[in-house]
N, C-alpha and C positions, 0 to 999 in steps of 0.2 A: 606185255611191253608197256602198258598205261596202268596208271590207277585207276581204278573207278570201273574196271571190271567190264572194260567193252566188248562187245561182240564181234567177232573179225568172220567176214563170209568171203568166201570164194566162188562156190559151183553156182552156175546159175540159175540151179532149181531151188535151191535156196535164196537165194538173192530174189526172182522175181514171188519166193510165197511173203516175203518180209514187205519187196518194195509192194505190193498188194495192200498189205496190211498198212503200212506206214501213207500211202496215194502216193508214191513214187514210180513215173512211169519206168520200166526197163523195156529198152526196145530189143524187138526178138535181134536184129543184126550184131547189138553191141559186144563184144567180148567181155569175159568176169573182168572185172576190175575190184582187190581188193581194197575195204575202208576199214579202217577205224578211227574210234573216235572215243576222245578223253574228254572228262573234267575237272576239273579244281578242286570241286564240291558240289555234288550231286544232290544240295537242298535246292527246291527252286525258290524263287522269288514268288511275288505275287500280282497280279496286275495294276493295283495300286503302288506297289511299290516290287518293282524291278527288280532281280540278286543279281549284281555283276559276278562272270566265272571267268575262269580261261579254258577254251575252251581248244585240245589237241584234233587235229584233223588230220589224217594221212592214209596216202593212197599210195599203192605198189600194181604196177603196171604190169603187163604180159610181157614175155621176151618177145621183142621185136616193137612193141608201139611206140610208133614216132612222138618225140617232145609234140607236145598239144597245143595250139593256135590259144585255146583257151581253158581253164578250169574253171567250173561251176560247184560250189561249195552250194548245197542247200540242207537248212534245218527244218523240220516238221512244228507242229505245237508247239509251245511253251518255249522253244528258242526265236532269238532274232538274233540278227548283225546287227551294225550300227556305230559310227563314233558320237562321244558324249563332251568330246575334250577338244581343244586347240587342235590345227590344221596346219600342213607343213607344202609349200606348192613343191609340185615333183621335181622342178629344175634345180628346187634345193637340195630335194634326199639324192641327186644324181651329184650335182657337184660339190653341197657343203652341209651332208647329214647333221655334222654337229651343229650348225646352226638353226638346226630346228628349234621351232619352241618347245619347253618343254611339257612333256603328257604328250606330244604330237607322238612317241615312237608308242607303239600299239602291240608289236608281235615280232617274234622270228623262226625261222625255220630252217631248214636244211633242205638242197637238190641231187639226187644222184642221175645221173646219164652218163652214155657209153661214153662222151666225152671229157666226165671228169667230176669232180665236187663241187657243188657251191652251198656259199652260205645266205640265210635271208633276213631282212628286216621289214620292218612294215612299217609304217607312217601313213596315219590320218592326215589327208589333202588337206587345201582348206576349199576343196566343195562339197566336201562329205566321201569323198572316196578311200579308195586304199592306195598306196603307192609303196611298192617292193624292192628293196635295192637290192643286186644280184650280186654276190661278190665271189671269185673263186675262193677255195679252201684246199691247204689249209693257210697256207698264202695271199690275203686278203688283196683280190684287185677288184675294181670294178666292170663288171660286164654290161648290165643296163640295167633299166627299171622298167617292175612290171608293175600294171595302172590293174585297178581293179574296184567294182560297182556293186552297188548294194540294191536289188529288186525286189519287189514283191513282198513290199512294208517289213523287211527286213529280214524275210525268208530263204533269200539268195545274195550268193558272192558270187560275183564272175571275173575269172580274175585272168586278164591278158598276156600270155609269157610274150617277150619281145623276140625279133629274129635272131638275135644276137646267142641265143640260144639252143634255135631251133636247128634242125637237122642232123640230131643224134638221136638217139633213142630214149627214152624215160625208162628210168629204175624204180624209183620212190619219189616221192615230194610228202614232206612235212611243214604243215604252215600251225603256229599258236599264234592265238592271238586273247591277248589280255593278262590281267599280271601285272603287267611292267606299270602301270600308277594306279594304286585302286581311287583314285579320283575320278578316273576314263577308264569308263568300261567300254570295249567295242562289241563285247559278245554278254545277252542279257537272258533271262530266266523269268518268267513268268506266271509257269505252270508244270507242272507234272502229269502229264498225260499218262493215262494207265499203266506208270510204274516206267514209261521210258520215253526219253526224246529219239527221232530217228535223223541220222545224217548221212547223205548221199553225196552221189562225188559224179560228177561227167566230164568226158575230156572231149575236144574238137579239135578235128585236123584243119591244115592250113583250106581245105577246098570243101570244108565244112559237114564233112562225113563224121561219125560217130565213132570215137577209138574206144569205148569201152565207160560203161557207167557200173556203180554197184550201191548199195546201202548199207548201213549198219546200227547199230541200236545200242545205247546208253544209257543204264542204268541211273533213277533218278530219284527221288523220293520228295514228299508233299515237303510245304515250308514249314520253320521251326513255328512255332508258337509265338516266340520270343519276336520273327519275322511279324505275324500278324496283328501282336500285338503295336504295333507302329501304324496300322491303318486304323482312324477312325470310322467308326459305326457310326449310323444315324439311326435316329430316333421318331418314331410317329408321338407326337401330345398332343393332345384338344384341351377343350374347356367347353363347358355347355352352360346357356344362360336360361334360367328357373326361375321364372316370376319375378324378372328384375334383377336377380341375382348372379354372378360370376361362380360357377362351381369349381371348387382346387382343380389343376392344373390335372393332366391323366394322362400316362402311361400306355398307348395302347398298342406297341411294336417297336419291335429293334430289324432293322436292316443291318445283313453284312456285307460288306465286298465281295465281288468275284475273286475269286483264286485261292478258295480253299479247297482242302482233300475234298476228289470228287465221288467217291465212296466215305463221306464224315456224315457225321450229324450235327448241329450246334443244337445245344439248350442253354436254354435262360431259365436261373435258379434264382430263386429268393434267399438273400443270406441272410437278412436281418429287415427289420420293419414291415414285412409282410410275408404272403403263404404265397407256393404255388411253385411248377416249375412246368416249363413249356420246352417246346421241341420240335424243329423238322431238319427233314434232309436236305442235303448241302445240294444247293443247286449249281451244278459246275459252270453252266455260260451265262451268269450275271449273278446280280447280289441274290442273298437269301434271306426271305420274308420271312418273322419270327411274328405273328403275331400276339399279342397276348391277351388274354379274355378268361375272368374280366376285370379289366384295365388298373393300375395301380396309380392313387394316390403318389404323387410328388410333393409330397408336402412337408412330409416327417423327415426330421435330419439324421434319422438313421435307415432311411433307405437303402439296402445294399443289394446289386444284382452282380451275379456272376455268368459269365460269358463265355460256355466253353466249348469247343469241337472236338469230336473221339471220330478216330478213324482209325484200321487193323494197325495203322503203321504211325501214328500220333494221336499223340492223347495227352490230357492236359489242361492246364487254367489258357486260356486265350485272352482275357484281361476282366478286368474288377470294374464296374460301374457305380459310383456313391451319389446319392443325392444329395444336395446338403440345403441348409436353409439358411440365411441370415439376413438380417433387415428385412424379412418378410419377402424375400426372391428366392424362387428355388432356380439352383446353380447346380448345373451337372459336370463332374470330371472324373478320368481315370486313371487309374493306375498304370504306367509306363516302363519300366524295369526301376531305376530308382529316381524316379521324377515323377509328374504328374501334368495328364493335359484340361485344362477347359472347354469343355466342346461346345460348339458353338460351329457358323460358319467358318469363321477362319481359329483352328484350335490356338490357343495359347499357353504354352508351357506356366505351371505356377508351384507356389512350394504345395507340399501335398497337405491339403486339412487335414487337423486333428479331431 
């Protein structure tokens, strides 16, 4: 039904060995409740720097389960929710959608119940929440709007259907969200957790009983290269003073970002003006320590290091380090797809030395 090759569970011995795996509780009362779940683009981002997706969610109810008081969308690792963009108040997406700002529309979806079709929309409030216009279909009227919250630093959507809805039965709901302005991402990417994000679904009745949860799993893969190559590294340099004297400037460690392949390794090669290549594994929950010993002169204007991470599923250049010299300062920058940055505390784009 999706791209990106999602997992669709049903039986609930399935569902609670996954929700186990994923820390998603499934309570022994709930009913299966089937999920799936799409993406866009199954690279993730990084924690320096974010990959907007869009990101499909959909659940298919048992025959008989009442329209739900509420849905609770939750993502595992490496996804959040969130708006990034302009904010629309709900009393507008009810009486004059178009005049929302624009980037405010965020997603849409579709509703089936025994009572009929409807279509959805979504709009970024302006408190940060969600707000869903409900419209029949295929006949477009309005019904109401459902409000919806984002919890648990952007783990959870909970999203309120209104009564105006309620007292038919649920067939499906499909909610997307993101897409509509790659400006405003509401759904972001971080990490790639052991080859998958997981997504779960809960529904609540009006007197707060449990109508059926379930999970499902999403095929995902580490970030491009091309991604990492957009965070800056830091650097360890010293200098040591000998009888009075200032000794060249020294090389003794490269720090990387969190959120690379957590089965990678980075090394740091010598490409030119010196010997040596160093190595360790990626440390998945924060930066990764490269030390290097022992220490390399920054002096020479052809100093070249290379920076790269290999992992079963990406392999590759991750970016080029040059040292360069002039007027007796040594200045460091990198290579960027076809630009170059300055690094420094705050990086400075510049043409690339020759």
């Amino acid at each position: 039904m999706f791209s990106g090759r999602p997992v669709r569970l049903r039986r609930v011995g399935r569902l609670a060995a996954l929700a186990a795996v994923a820390g998603l509780a499934l309570p022994a009362s709930a009913s299966a409740l089937t999920v799936e779940g799409a993406v866009a683009d199954a690279v993730a981002g990084v924690s320096g720097a974010p990959a907007g997706t869009v990101l499909t969610m959909f659940v298919e109810a048992d025959p008989g389960t009442p329209v739900p008081r509420s849905v609770a969308f939750s993502v595992g690792q490496g996804l959040q929710f969130g708006p990034t963009g302009p904010g629309c108040d709900p009393q507008t997406v009810r009486d004059a959608p178009l005049s929302c700002p624009a980037g405010s529309e965020v997603g849409a979806g579709e509703m089936e119940t025994s009572a009929g079709s409807f279509d959805l929309a979504a709009f970024t409030t302006s408190g940060g929440g969600l707000a869903v216009r409900i419209e029949t279909s295929p006949s477009p009227v309005l019904v109401d709007v459902a409000t919806g919250s984002v919890a648990g630093g952007g783990s959870t959507l909970a999203l309120a259907l209104p009564g105006g809805i309620r007292g038919a039965t649920l067939q499906s709901l499909r909610l997307r969200l993101g897409g509509m302005d790659p400006a405003n991402d509401w759904v972001r990417s971080t990490l790639c957790p052991n080859g998958a994000w997981s997504l779960g679904a809960a529904l609540t009745g009006d007197a707060g009983q449990d109508l059926g949860s379930g999970v499902a799993s999403i095929g995902c893969r580490p970030p491009r290269l091309a991604q990492l190559s957009g965070v800056s590294p830091s650097f360890s340099l010293s200098r040591r003073i000998r009888n009075g004297k200032v000794s060249p400037l020294q090389l003794t460690g490269v720090s990387l970002p969190a959120g690379l392949p957590a089965d990678g390794t980075a090394h740091v090669t010598c490409r030119a003006g010196c010997r040596g290549s160093w190595s360790r594994g990626v440390r998945a929950g924060g930066p990764t320590q490269i030390p290097i010993r022992p220490s390399l002169t920054a002096t020479r204007s052809d100093l070249q290091l290379q920076i790269a991470v290999a992992s079963p599923s990406v392999r590759g250049t991750y970016l080029v380090i040059r040292f360069t010299r002039s007027g007796g300062r040594v200045t460091g920058w990198k290579g960027v797809g076809r630009g170059c940055l300055r690094l420094g505390s705050a990086p400075v784009r510049i043409s690339c030395p020759r």
